[in-house]
NUVEX-147068 format. One line per field, with one value per residue: residue in one letter; residue number from 1; z, x, y of N, C-alpha, C, O, CB in turn. Coordinates in pm, 1 decimal, m for minus. Each point is the difference from the previous one (the first is absolute). Glycine has a CB too. Layout:
BEGIN
residuo: c(A, ...)
num: c(NUM, ...)
nup: c(Z, ...)
neast: c(X, ...)
nnorth: c(Y, ...)
caup: c(Z, ...)
caeast: c(X, ...)
canorth: c(Y, ...)
cup: c(Z, ...)
ceast: c(X, ...)
cnorth: c(Y, ...)
oup: c(Z, ...)
oeast: c(X, ...)
onorth: c(Y, ...)
cbup: c(Z, ...)
cbeast: c(X, ...)
cbnorth: c(Y, ...)
! end
This chain:
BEGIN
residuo: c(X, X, X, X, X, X, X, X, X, X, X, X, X, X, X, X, X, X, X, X, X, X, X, X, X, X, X, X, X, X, X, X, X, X, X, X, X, X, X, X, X, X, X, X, X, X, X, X, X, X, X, X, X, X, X, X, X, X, X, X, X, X, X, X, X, X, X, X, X, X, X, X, X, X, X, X)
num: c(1, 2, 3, 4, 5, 6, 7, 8, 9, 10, 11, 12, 13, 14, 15, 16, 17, 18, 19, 20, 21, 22, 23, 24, 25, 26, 27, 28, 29, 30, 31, 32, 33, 34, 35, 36, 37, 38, 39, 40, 41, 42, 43, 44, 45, 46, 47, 48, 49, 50, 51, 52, 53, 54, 55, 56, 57, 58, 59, 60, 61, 62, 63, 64, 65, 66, 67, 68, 69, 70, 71, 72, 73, 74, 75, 76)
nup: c(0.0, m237.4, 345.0, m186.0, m100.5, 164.7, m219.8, 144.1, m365.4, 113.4, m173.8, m233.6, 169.6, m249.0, 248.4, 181.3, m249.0, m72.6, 316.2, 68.6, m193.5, 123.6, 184.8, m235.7, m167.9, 176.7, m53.6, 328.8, 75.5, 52.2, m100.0, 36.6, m279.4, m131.5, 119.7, m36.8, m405.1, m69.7, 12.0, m269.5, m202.2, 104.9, m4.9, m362.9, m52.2, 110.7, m146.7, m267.7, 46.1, m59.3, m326.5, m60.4, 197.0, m122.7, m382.2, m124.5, 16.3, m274.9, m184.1, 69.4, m63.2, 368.3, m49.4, 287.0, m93.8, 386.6, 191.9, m38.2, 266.1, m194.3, m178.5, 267.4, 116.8, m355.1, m33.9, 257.0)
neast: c(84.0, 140.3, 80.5, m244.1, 198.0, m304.9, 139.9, m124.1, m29.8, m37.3, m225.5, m20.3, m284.1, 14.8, m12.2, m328.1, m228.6, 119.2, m64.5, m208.0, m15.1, m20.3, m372.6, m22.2, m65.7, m85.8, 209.8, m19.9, m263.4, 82.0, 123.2, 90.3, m98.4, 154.2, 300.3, 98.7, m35.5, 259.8, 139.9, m148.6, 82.6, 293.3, m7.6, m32.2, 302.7, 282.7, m182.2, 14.8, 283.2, 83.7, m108.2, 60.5, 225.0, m104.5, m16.2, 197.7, 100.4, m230.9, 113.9, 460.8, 9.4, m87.1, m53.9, 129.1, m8.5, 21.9, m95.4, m255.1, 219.6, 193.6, m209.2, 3.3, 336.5, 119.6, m78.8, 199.6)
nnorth: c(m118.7, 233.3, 76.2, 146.1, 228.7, 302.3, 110.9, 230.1, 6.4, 369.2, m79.1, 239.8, 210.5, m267.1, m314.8, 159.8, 17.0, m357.0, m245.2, 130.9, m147.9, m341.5, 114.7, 124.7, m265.6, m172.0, 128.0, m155.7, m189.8, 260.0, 150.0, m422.8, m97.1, 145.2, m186.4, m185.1, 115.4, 102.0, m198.7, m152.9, 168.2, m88.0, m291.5, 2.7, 160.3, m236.0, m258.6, 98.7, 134.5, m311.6, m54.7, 258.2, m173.7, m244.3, 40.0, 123.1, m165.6, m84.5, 317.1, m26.4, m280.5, 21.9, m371.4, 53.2, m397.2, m94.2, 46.4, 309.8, m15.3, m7.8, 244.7, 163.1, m35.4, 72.0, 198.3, 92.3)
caup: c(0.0, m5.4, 109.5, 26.9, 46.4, 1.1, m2.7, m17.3, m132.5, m18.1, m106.0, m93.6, 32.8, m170.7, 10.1, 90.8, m50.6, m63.9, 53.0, 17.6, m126.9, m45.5, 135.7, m17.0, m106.3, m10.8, m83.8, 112.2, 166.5, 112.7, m85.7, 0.6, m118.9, m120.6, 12.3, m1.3, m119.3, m7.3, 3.5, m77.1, m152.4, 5.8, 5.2, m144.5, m59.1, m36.0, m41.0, m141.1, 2.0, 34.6, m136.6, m170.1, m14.6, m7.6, m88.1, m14.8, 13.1, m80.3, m154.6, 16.8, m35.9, 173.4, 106.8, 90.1, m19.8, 140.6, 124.5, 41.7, 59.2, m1.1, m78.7, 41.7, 96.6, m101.6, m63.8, 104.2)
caeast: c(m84.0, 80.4, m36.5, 1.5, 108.9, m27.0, 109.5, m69.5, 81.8, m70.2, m73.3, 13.1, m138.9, m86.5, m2.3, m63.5, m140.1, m37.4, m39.5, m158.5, m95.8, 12.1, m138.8, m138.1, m44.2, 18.0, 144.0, 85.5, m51.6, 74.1, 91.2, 89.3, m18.6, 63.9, 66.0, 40.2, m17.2, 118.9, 157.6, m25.5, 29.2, 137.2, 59.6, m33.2, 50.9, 130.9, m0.2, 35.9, 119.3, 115.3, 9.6, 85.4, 159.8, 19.0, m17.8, 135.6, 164.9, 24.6, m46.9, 126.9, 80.6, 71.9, m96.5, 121.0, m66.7, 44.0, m53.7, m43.6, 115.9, 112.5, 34.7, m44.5, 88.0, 55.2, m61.2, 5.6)
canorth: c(118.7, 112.1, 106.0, 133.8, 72.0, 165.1, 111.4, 155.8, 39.5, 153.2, 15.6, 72.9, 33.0, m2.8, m159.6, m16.7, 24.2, m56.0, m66.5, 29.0, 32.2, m173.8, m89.0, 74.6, m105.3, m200.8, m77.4, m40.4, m26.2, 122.7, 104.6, m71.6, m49.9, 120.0, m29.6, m158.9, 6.0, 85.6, m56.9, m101.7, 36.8, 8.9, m121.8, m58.6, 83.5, m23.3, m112.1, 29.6, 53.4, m103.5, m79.5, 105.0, m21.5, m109.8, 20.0, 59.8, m102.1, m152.3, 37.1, 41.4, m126.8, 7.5, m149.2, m45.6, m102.6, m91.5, m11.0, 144.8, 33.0, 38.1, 109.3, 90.9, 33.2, 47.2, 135.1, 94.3)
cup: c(0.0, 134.5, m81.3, 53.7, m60.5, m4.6, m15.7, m133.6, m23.7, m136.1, m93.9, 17.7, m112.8, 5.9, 148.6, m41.5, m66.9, 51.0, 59.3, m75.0, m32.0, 153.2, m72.8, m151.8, m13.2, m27.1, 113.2, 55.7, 123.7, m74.6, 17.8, m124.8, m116.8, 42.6, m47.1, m165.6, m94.1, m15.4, m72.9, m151.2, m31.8, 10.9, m194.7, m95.0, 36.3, m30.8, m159.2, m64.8, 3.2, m143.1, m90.2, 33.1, m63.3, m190.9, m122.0, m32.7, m66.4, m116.7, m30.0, m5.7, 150.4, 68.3, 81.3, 44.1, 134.4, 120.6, 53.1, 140.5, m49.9, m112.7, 63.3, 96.5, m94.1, m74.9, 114.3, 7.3)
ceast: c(88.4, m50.1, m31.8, 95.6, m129.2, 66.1, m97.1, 59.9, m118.1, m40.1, m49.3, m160.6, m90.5, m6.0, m115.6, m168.5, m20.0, m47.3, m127.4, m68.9, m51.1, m154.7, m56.5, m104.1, m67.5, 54.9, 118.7, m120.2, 13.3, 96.1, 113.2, 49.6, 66.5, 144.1, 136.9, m48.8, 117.6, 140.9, 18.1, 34.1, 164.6, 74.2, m21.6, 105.5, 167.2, m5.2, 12.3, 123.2, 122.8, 2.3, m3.3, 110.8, 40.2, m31.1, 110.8, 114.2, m28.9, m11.3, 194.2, 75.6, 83.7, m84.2, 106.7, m84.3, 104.6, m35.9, m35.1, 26.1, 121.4, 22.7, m2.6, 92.9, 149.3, 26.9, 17.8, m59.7)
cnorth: c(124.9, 86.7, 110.8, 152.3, 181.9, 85.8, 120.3, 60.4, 124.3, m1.8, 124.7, m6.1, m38.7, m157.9, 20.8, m21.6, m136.2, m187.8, m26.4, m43.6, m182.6, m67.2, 31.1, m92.3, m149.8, m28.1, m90.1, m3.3, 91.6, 27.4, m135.9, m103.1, 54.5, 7.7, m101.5, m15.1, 78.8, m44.6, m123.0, 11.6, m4.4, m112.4, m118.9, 68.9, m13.9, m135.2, m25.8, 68.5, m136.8, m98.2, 59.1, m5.5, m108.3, m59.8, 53.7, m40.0, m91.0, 77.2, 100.7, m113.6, m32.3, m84.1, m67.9, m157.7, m65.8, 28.2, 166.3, 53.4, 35.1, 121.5, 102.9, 6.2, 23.5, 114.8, 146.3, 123.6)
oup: c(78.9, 39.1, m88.2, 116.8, m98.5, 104.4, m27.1, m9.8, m4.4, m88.5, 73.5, m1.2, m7.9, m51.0, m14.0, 40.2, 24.8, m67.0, 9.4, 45.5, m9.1, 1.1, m88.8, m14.3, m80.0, 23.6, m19.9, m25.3, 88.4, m118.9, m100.8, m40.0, m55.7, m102.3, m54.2, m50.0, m93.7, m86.1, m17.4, m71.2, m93.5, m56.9, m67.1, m73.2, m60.4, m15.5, m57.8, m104.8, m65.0, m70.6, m106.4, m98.2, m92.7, m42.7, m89.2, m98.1, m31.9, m81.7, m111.4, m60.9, 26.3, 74.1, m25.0, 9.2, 19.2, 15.4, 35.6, 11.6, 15.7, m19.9, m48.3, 82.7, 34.6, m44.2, m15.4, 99.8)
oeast: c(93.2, m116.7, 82.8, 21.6, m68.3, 52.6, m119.9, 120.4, m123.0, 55.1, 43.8, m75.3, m120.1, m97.9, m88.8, m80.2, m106.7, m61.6, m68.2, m93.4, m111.8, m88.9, m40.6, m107.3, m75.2, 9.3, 72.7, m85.4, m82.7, 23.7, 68.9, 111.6, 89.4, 57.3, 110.5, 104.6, 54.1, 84.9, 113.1, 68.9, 52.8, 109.0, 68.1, 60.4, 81.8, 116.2, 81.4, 45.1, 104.3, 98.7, 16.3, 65.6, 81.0, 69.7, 56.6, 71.1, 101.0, m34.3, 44.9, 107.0, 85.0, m90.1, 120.1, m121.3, 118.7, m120.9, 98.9, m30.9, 40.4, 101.2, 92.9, m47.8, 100.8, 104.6, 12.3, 15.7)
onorth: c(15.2, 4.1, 22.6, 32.5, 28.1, 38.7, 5.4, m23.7, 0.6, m65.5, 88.5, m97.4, 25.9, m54.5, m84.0, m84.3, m56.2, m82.9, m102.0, m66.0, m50.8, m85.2, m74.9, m58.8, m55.8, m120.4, m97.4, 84.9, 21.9, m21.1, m15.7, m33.2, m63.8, 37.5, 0.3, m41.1, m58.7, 23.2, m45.4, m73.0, m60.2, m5.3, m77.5, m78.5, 69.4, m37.8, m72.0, m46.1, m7.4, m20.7, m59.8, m34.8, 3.4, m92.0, m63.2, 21.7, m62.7, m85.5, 26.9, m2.5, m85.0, 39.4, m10.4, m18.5, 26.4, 17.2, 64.0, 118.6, 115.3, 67.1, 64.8, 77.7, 61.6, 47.4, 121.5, 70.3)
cbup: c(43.4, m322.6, 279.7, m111.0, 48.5, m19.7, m89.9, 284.5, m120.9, 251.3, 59.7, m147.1, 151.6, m134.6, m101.4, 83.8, m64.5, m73.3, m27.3, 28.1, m125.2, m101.6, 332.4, 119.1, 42.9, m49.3, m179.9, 33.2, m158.8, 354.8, 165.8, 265.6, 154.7, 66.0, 149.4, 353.1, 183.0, 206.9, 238.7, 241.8, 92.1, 137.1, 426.7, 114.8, 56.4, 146.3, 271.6, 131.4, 194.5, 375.3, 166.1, 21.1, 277.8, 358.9, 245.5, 211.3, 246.4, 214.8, 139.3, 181.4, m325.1, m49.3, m170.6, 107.6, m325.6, m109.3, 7.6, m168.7, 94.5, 118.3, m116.4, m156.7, 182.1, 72.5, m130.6, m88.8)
cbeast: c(m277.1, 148.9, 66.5, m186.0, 403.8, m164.8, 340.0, m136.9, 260.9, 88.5, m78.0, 325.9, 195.0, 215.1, 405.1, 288.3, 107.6, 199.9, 256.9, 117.6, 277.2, 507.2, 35.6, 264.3, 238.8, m113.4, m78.7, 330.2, 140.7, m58.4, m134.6, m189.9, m274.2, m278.2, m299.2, m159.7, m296.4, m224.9, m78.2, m230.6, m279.1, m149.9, m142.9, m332.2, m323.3, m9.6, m198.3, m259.6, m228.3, m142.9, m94.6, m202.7, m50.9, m130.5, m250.7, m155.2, m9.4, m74.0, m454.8, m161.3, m50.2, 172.7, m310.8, 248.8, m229.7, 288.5, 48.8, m139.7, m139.9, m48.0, m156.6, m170.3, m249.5, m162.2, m218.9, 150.5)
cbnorth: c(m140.2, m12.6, m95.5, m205.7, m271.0, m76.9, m139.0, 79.3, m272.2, 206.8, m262.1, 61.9, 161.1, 287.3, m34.0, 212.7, 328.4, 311.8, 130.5, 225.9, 330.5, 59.8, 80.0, 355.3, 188.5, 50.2, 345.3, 3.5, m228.1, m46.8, 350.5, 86.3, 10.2, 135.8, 111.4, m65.1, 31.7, 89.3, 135.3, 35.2, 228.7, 189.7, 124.6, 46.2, 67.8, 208.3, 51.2, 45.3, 249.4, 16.8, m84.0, 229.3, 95.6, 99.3, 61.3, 57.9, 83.3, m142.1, 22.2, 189.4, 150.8, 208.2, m81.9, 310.9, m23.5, m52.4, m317.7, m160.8, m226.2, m306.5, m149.7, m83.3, m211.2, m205.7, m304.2, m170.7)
! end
């Protein structure tokens, strides 16, 4: 089971409106929701960043092939 962690992060009187706005709507449940939706997009958004790199390196011809430890302590 993931714990729950509570941070405080200041905010921008215009991200604030537009959190408002996502409840107010239904889009978010709460402001914690909109939130947490938020950090998701961003998490999707380096996942794809990562397989366009990854992409990238097989069409560059930069593939690396065996044990993904020893490459990565390799690669360093």
């Amino acid at each position: 089971m993931t714990k729950n962690v509570t941070i405080s992060v200041p905010i921008t009187k215009d991200q604030e409106q537009f959190i408002e706005r996502r409840v107010e709507s239904g889009l978010s449940a709460n402001k914690a929701h909109a939130v947490r939706q938020a950090l998701e997009v961003l998490r999707e958004e380096d996942w794809r960043e990562s397989l366009r790199r990854a992409e990238d390196d097989v069409r560059a011809g930069r593939i690396y092939y065996g044990d993904l430890d020893k490459l990565s302590r390799k690669l360093g």
